[in-house]
TISE-342188 format. One record per residue (C-alpha): residue in three letters; x, y, z. Coordinates in pm, whole numbers, plus 32768, in hexadecimal, padded with zeros to 4 digits. Each point is the difference from the previous one (the first is absolute). Layout:
N
ALAXYZ...
***
This chain:
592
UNK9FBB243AC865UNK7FF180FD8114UNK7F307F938136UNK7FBC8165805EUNK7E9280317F59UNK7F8D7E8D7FEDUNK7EC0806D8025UNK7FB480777EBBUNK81297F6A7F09UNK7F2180837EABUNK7FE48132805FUNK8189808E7FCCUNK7FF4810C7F05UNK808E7F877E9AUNK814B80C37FAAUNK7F0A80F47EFFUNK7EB07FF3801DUNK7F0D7FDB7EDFUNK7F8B81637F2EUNK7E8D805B8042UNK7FAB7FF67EB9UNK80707E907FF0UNK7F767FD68158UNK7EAC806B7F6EUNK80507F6D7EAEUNK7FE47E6C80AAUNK7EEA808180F8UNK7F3F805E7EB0UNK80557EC87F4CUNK7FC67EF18146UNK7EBD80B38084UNK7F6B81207F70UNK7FD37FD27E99UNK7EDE7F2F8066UNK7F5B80DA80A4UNK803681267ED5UNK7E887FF97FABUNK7F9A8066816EUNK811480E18024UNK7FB080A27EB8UNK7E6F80438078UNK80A4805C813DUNK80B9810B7F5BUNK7F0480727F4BUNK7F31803280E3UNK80D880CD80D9UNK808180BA7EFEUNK7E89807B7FEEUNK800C80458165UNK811680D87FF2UNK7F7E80B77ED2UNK7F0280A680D7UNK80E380CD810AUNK804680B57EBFUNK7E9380407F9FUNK7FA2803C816FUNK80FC81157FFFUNK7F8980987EACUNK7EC7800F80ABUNK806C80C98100UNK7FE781227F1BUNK7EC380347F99UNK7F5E7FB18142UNK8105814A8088UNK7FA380EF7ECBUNK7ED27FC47F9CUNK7F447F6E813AUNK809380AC8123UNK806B812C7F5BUNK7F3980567F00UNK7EDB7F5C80A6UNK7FAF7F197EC8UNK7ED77F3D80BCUNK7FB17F287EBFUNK81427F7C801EUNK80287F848151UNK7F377ED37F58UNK80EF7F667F19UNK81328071809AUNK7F6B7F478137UNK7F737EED7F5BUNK81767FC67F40UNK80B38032812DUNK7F387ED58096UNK80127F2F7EEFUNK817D80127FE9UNK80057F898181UNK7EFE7EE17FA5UNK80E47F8E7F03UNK8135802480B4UNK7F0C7F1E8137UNK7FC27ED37EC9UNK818D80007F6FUNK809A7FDB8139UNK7F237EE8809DUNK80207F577EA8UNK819580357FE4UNK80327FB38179UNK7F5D7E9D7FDBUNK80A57FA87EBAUNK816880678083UNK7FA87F368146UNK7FD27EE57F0AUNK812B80447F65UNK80CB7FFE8134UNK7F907ED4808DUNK802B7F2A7ECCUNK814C80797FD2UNK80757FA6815DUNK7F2D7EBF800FUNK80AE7FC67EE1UNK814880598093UNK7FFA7F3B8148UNK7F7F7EC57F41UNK813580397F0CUNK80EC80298125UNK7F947EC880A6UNK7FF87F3B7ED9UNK8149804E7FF1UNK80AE7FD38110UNK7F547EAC8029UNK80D37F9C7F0CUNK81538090806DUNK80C77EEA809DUNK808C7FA28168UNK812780D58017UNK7F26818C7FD0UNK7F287F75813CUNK81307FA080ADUNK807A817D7FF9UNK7E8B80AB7FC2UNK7F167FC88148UNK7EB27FDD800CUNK7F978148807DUNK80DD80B47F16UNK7F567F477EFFUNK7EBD80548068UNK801E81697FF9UNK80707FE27E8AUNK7E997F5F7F92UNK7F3880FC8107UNK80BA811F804AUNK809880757EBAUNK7F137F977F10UNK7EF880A4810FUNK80F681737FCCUNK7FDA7FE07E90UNK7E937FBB7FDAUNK7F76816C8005UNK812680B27F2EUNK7F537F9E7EC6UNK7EE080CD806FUNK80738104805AUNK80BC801E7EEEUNK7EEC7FCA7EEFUNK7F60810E80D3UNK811780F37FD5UNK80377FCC7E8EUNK7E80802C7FD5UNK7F5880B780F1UNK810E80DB806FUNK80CD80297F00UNK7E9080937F30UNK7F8A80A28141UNK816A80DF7FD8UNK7FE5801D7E7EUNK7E9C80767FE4UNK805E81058157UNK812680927F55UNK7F1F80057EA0UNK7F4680DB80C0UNK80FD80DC80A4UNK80C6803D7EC9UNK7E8F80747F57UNK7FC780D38101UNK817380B27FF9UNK811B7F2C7FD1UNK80E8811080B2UNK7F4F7FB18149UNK80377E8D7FAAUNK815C80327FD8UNK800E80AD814FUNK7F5D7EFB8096UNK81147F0C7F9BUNK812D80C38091UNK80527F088127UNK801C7ECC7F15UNK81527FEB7FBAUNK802D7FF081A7UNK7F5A7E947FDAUNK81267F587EFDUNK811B7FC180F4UNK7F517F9F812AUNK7F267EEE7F4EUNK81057F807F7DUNK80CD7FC98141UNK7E9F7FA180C2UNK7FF17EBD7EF5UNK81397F778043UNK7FB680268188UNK7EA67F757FF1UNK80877ECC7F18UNK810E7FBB8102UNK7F21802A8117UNK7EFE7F0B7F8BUNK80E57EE97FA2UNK808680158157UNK7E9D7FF680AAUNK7FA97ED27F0BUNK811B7F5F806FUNK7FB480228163UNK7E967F9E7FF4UNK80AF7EAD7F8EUNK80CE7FDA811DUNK7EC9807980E0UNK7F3B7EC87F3AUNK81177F2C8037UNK803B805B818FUNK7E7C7FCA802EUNK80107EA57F64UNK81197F7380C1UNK7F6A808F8148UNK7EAF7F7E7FDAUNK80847ED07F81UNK810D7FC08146UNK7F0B809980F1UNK80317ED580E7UNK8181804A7FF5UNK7FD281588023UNK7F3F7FCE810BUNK80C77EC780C2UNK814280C47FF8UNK7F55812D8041UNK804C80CB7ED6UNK7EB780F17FDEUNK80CF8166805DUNK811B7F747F38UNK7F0E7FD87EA8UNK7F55812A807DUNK811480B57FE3UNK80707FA77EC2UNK7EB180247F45UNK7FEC815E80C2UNK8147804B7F3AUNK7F937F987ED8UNK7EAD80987FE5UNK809F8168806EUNK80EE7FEB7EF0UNK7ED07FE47F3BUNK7F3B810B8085UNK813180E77FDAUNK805A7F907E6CUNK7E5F80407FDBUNK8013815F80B1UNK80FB80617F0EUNK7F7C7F8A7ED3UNK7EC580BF8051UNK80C3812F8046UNK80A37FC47E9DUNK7EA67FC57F64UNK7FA0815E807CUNK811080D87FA9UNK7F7580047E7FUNK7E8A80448057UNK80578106811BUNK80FB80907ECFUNK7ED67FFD7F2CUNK7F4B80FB8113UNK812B80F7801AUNK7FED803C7E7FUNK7E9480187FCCUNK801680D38137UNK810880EF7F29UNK7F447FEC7EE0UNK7EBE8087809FUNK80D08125809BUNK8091805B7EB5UNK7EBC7FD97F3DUNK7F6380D68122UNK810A810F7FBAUNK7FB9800E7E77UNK7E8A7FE98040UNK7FB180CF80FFUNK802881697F0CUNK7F697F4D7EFBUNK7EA47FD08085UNK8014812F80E1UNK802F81047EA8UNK7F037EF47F5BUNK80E77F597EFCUNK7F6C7EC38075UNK7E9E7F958095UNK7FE97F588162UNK7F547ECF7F3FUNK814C7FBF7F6BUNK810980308143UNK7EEB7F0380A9UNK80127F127EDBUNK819480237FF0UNK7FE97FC68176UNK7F587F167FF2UNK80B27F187EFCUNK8115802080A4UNK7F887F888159UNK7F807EE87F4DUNK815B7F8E7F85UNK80577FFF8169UNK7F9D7E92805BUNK80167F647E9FUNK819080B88017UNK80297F64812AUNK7F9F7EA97FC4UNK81057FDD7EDBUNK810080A980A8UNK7FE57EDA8114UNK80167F127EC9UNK81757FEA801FUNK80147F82814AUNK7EF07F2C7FD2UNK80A87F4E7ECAUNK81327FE980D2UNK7F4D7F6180FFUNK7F567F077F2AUNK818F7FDA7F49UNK80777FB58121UNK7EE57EBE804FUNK80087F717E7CUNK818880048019UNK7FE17F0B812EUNK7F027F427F57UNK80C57FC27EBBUNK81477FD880B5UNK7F597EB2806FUNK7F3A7FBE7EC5UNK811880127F35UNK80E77F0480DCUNK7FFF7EE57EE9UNK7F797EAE80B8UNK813C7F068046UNK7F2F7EB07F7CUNK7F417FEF7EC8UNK7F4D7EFE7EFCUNK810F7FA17EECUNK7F8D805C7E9AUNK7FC17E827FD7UNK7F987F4A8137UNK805E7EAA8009UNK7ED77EFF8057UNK800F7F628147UNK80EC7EDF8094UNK7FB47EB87FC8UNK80A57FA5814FUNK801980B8814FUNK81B97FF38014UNK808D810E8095UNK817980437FADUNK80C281438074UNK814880077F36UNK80E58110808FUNK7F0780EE8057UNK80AA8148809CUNK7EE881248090UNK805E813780BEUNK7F16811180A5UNK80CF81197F83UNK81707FD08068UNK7FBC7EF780EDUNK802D7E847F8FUNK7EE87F0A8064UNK80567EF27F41UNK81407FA17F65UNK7FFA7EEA7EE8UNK7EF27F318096UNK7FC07ED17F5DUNK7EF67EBC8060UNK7F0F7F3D7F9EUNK7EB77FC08061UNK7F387EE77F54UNK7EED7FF17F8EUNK7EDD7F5280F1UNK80E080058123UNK805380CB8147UNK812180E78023UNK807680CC811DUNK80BE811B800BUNK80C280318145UNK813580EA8096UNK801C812180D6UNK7F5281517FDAUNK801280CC7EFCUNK80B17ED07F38UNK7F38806F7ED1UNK7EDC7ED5801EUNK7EF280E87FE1UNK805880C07EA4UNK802E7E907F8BUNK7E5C80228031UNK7FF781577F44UNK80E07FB97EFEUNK7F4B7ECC7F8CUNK7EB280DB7FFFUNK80BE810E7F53UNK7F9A81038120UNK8169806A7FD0UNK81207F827ED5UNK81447F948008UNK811E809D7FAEUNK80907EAB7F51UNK7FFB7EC0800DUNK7EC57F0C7F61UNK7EB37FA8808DUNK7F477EF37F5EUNK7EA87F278051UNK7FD77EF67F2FUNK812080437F53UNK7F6E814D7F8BUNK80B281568077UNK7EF280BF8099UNK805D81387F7AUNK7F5A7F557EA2UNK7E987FC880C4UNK7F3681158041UNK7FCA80708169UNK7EB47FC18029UNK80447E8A7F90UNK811B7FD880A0UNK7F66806F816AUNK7EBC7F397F97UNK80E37EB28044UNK807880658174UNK7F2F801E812EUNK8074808D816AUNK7FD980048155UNK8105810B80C2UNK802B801B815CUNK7F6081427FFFUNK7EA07F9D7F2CUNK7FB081487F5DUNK7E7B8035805AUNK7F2680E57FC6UNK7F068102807CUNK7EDF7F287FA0UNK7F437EB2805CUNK80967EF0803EUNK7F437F477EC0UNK80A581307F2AUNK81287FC48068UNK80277EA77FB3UNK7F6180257EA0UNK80E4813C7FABUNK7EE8808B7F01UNK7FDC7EC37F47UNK7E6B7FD07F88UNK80307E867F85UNK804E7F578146UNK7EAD7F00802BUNK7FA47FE38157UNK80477E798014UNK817E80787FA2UNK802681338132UNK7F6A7F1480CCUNK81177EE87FA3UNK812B81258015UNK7F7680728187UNK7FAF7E67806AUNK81817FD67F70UNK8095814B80E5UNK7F407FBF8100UNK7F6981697FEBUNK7E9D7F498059UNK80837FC78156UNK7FFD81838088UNK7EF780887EDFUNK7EF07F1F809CUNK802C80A8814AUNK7FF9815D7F76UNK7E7C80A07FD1UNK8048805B7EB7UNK80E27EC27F88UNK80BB80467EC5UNK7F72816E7FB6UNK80AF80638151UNK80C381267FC0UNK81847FC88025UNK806D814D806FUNK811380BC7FB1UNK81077F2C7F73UNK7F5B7ED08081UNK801F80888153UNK7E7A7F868095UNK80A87E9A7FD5UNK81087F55809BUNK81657F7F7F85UNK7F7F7EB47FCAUNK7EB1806D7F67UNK808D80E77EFDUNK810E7EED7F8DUNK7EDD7F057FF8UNK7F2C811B7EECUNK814780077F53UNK7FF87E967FB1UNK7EB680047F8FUNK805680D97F06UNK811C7F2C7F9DUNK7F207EF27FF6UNK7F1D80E17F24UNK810D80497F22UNK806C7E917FA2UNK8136804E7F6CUNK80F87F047FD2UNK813880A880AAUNK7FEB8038818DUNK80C0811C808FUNK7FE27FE18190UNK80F6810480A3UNK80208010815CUNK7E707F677FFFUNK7FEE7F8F815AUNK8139808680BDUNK7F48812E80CBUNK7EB87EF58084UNK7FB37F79814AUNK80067E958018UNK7EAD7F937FD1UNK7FE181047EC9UNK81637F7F7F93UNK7F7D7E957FBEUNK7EBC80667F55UNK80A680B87F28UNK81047F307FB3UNK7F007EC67FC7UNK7F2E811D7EFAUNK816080187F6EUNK80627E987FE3UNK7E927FBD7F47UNK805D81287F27UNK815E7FA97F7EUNK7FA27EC67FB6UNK801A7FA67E80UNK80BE81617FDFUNK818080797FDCUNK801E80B38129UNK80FB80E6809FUNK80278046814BUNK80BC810C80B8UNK803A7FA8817AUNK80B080668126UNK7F757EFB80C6UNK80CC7EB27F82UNK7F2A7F2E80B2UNK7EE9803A7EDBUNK80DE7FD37EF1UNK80897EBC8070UNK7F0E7F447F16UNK803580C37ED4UNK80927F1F7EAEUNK813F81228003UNK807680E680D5UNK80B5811C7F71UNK810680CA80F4UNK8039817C7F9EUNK810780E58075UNK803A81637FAEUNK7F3B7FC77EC1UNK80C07EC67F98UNK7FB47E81802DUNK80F77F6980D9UNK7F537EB18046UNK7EB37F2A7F5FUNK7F7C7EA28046UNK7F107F4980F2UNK7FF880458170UNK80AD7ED7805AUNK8132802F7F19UNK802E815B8050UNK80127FA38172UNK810B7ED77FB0UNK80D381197F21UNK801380B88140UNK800D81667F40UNK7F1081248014UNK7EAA7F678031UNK80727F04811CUNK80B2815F808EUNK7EB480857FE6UNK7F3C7EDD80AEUNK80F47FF38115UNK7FD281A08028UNK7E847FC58019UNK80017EC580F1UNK80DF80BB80D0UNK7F058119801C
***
C-alpha cells in the first residue's frame, strides 16, 4: 500500500461511491426509524409553523383595503388580533420542533459514535496497523459531529419550508397567477449551477474530512513524542507541518462555503427578477384600478416571505453533500468486515494448556513474517522465544491471541485449533505483560482492575503485595487512586511494568505471555520485576520473548527464530554445545 497518506488509510475514496438514496436508505434503517415518532410530531409541528407565512400574508389584505384605506376601524380588531395569534403560534411550534429535532439529532449521533466504536473495537490488528489513532478519532467525533444537524434541517425543510412556500404561492396564484408566473422567470438560471455546486461541495468535504484526520493524527503523535520533539529540537519542524496542514484546511473550507453560497445568492438574483417583472405587469394595473393596493401588498408580500424559506432549501443540496460526504467515511470503515470472529459452533475449552504451531505462515500485506513456523510449547512449562529483530517472535504473541490470523499453517492449545474457540475464551486463557504496559489515563487502582467489579479487596491486595506495586503506592498521597497520566506517563518504567503484573496476577490465566517484560528497566526495577514475574509464572505455561539471553537461560526450551522460521530449539546448555545460532547470539551479546 502506498505510504503517501498514512495518516488517514480509511479515508481513500471507493472506486463509486454509494447513491444518496441508498446512503439515506441505511441511515434510515441503522438510526432514524427509531426516532420516527419524534420526527413525525416534529414535522407536524412545523408544518403548522409554516402554514402561517401563508395566512400572515392573506392578512395583509384586509388590513390594506379595508383598514388603511377604507378606514374600516372595527376591523383593525380581528385583523390585529389574527395577525398576533398567527405569530404566537408560529413562537409555540418552533420552540416545540426545535427541541424535539435536537433530540433527534443527538440520539442519532450518540447512536452513531457508540456504533462506530463498537465496531472498530472489534476489527483486528492489521486496520490499526495502517489506521492511526488520530485518524480514528476524527471518524467517531468529527464526522458523526458533521452529520448530526442535517436531519434537522432537513425535517425543517420538508415541513416548515416546504408549507411556508406552498401556502405563499397558494396565495400568489389567488391573487393573480400571471404575476406568479412572472415572479418565477429566473428559475430555470438555478438548474445547472446546483448541479455543478453538489459535486464541488461533495468533493470538497471529503477532502476536508480527510484532512481533519491527518490534523487528529499529527496532534496525537506530537503530544505524545513531546519529549522527542523537544530533545531533538523539532517544535518549528512540527510547527510547520501542522501549519500546512491546517491551511489546506482552511482553504478546502473557504471553498466549500463559497460553493454552499452560489445556490442561495442564485436564489436572490431570481427573486430579484421576479419582483422587477411582477413590478412591470403591476404597476398599470393598480394605477388604472384593475387591482386594489391591499392585493399588490399581499402579493408582495407572499412573495418576500418565500425569500428565506427559498433559500433555506436551495442550500439543502450542499448541505446533503456535505453530510454525503461524512456518512461515506463513516461506512467506508463500518463496513470493513472484522478479520477474527466466533465460529458458528465454538468448541469448549482445552483440557490442557499445549501450545503447537504447525507450519504457520503470516504476512502484513506482501511482506513475510513468518515462514512455516513450527514448535511446541508444553503445557506447565517455560518457553522462550529468541533471535534477532524483527525475526517474527512477537506475531507468535498476536497470533496465538488471534489479534491478527494466519495465512496457513495450524495453531492448536490443547490440541484444539483456536480458530474453533471463541475469542473471548480463547483470550480469557492468556495473560500479558509487554515491554511497553499499556496504562491508562486513570488511577492507578483502575488501572490494575481494568473495569472488573468482582475483585475482593483481600485478592487486589494479594495481586499489588505479588508486583510489588505496594512499594511506590505507599509513598504516593493518594496510594492506588493516584492518577497514572497519560499513557502511564506520572509513573516510571519500573512502576508501570510492576501495575502490569498486577493485572496479570488479577487475571489468573493459565498461559503467560511476557514479551520483552523487563528489557527497558534499571537494575534495581529489573530484579523486582523479574522476582513479581518468577512468582507469577509459576504453575503456568509460559512464553517468553527476550533479547536479553541472560533471562532466558533458565527457561525448560529455548526456541531460536530466524526470518520467521525455527532454525534451532532446546535448553540453554545444549544450544551453546551445538554451537549454532543461539551460542552466535550469546557470544554477540557478551561481546557487547
Amino acid at each position: 500500500m502506498p505510504q503517501a497518506k498514512t495518516e488517514d488509510r480509511a479515508t481513500s475514496s471507493s472506486p463509486s461511491a454509494p447513491s444518496s438514496s441508498r446512503i439515506f436508505a441505511r441511515i434510515w434503517r441503522d438510526y432514524l426509524r427509531q426516532q420516527w415518532l419524534l420526527m413525525a410530531v416534529a414535522m407536524l409541528l412545523l408544518m403548522i409553523e409554516g402554514s402561517t407565512l401563508g395566512l400572515l400574508s392573506w392578512m395583509i389584505e384586509p388590513l390594506f383595503d379595508r383598514v388603511f384605506a377604507q378606514g374600516q376601524t372595527g376591523a383593525v380588531m380581528w385583523v390585529g388580533a389574527a395577525i398576533f395569534g398567527l405569530f404566537l403560534i408560529r413562537a409555540i411550534t418552533s420552540v416545540a420542533s426545535k427541541t424535539l429535532l435536537t433530540a433527534v439529532a443527538q440520539a442519532s449521533s450518540t447512536a452513531m459514535q457508540i456504533d462506530i466504536v463498537r465496531h472498530i473495537l472489534r476489527l483486528d490488528q492489521s486496520f490499526f496497523q495502517t489506521n492511526p489513532p488520530g485518524a480514528l478519532i476524527d471518524r467517531v467525533q468529527g464526522d458523526t459531529q458533521a452529520v448530526q444537524g442535517v436531519w434537522s434541517v432537513f425535517v425543517s425543510g420538508a415541513g416548515r419550508d416546504a408549507v411556508s412556500l406552498v401556502s405563499l404561492f397558494v396565495v400568489a396564484l389567488a391573487i393573480d397567477w400571471r404575476w406568479t408566473l412572472a415572479a418565477l422567470i429566473g428559475a430555470p438560471l438555478l438548474i445547472a449551477p446546483t448541479a455543478m455546486a453538489q459535486r464541488y461541495i461533495r468533493r470538497k468535504t471529503r477532502q476536508m474530512r480527510d484532512e481533519s484526520g491527518q490534523r487528529a493524527t499529527r496532534l496525537d503523535e506530537v503530544f505524545h513524542g513531546i519529549a522527542a520533539v523537544k530533545l531533538y529540537q523539532m517544535e518549528d519542524y512540527q510547527l510547520g507541518r501542522f501549519t500546512a496542514l491546517v491551511q489546506r484546511i482552511r482553504r478546502a473550507l473557504v471553498k466549500m462555503s463559497f460553493s454552499q453560497s452560489i445556490v442561495p445568492a442564485l436564489i436572490d438574483v431570481m427573486t430579484g427578477l421576479g419582483f422587477f417583472a411582477v413590478l412591470l405587469m403591476a404597476a398599470p394595473e393598480i394605477t388604472s384600478g384593475e387591482r386594489t393596493v391591499g392585493e399588490f401588498m399581499s402579493f408582495f408580500t407572499a412573495m418576500t416571505l418565500t425569500f428565506q424559506p427559498l433559500r433555506r432549501l436551495g442550500g439543502l443540496a450542499g448541505t446533503w453533500q456535505s453530510a454525503r460526504a461524512s456518512l461515506e467515511r463513516l461506512y467506508e470503515v463500518l463496513d470493513i468486515a472484522p478479520g477474527v470472529f466466533a465460529p458458528a459452533r465454538p468448541a469448549a475449552a482445552p483440557a490442557t494448556t499445549l501450545i503447537r504451531f504447525d507450519q504457520v505462515d503470516l504476512s502484513y500485506g506482501q511482506k513475510p513474517v513468518l515462514r512455516g513456523l513450527s514448535f511446541t510449547a508444553e503445557a506447565g512449562k517455560t518457553t522462550a522465544l529468541v533471535g534477532p529483530s524483527g525475526a517474527g517472535k512477537s506475531s507468535v504473541f498476536n497470533l496465538l491471541t488471534r489479534l491478527v490470523e494466519a495465512q496457513s499453517g495450524a495453531i492448536t492449545l490443547g490440541g484444539v485449533p483456536i480458530t474453533a474457540l471463541d475469542p473471548a475464551v480463547l483470550r480469557g486463557l492468556f495473560a500479558m505483560v509487554t515491554q511497553d504496559a499499556a496504562l491508562f489515563d486513570e488511577t492507578i487502582r483502575e488501572n490494575i482492575l481494568l473495569g472488573r467489579t468482582d475483585v475482593a479487596p483481600e485478592v487486589l491486595a494479594r495481586a499489588i503485595e505479588v508486583a510489588h506495586v505496594r512499594e511506590f503506592t505507599e509513598a504516593m498521597p493518594l496510594g492506588l487512586d493516584t492518577p497514572a497520566g497519560p499513557r502511564g506517563s506520572a509513573l516510571s518504567g519500573g512502576q508501570r511494568q510492576r501495575v502490569a503484573i498486577a493485572r496479570a496476577v488479577l487475571r489468573d490465566a493459565p498461559i503467560l505471555l511476557l514479551d520483552e517484560a523487563t528489557s527497558a528497566l534499571d537494575t534495581a526495577s529489573e530484579a523486582k520485576v523479574a522476582e513479581a514475574l518468577t512468582t507469577l509464572s509459576q504453575g503456568r505455561t509460559t512464553l517468553v520473548i527476550a533479547h536479553r539471553l541472560s533471562t532466558v537461560r533458565h527457561a525448560d526450551k529455548i526456541v531460536v527464530i530466524v526470518e520467521g522460521q525455527v532454525v534451532e530449539e532446546g535448553t540453554h546448555e545444549d544450544l551453546l554445545a551445538r554451537g549454532g545460532a543461539y551460542a552466535t547470539l550469546c557470544r554477540m551479546q557478551l561481546v557487547e
